[in-house]
C-alpha positions, 0 to 999 in steps of 0.5 A: 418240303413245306416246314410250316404247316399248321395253319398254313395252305399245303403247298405242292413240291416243286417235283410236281410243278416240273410235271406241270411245266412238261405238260402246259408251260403257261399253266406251270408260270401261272400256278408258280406265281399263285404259289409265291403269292400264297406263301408271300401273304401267309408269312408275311401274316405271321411276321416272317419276311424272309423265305428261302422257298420254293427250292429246287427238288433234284431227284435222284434215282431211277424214277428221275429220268 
């Protein structure tokens, strides 16, 4: 879940991280860092010097194997 938005990067869930990671590990470490250092540098512009992202997604339900 991305709460801000306008004028920020779209960020992907977290859900698609995971699927990254099942497929290449290494690419999953490289995009996650990328990810943390753009909503780093986006909040940190706005005057936001806490996040409490990215979260967990857990799925639930039966497309969550």
């Amino acid at each position: 879940m991305q709460r801000f938005r306008d004028g920020f990067s779209p960020i992907p869930s977290m859900s698609r991280l995971g699927e990254l990671w099942d497929r290449d590990v290494l690419a999953a470490c490289r995009t996650a860092i990328s990810i943390g250092y753009l909503i780093a540098g986006e909040l940190r512009s706005c005057g936001v010097d806490l996040t409490f992202a990215p979260v967990l997604d857990h799925g639930m339900g039966p497309q969550w194997p």
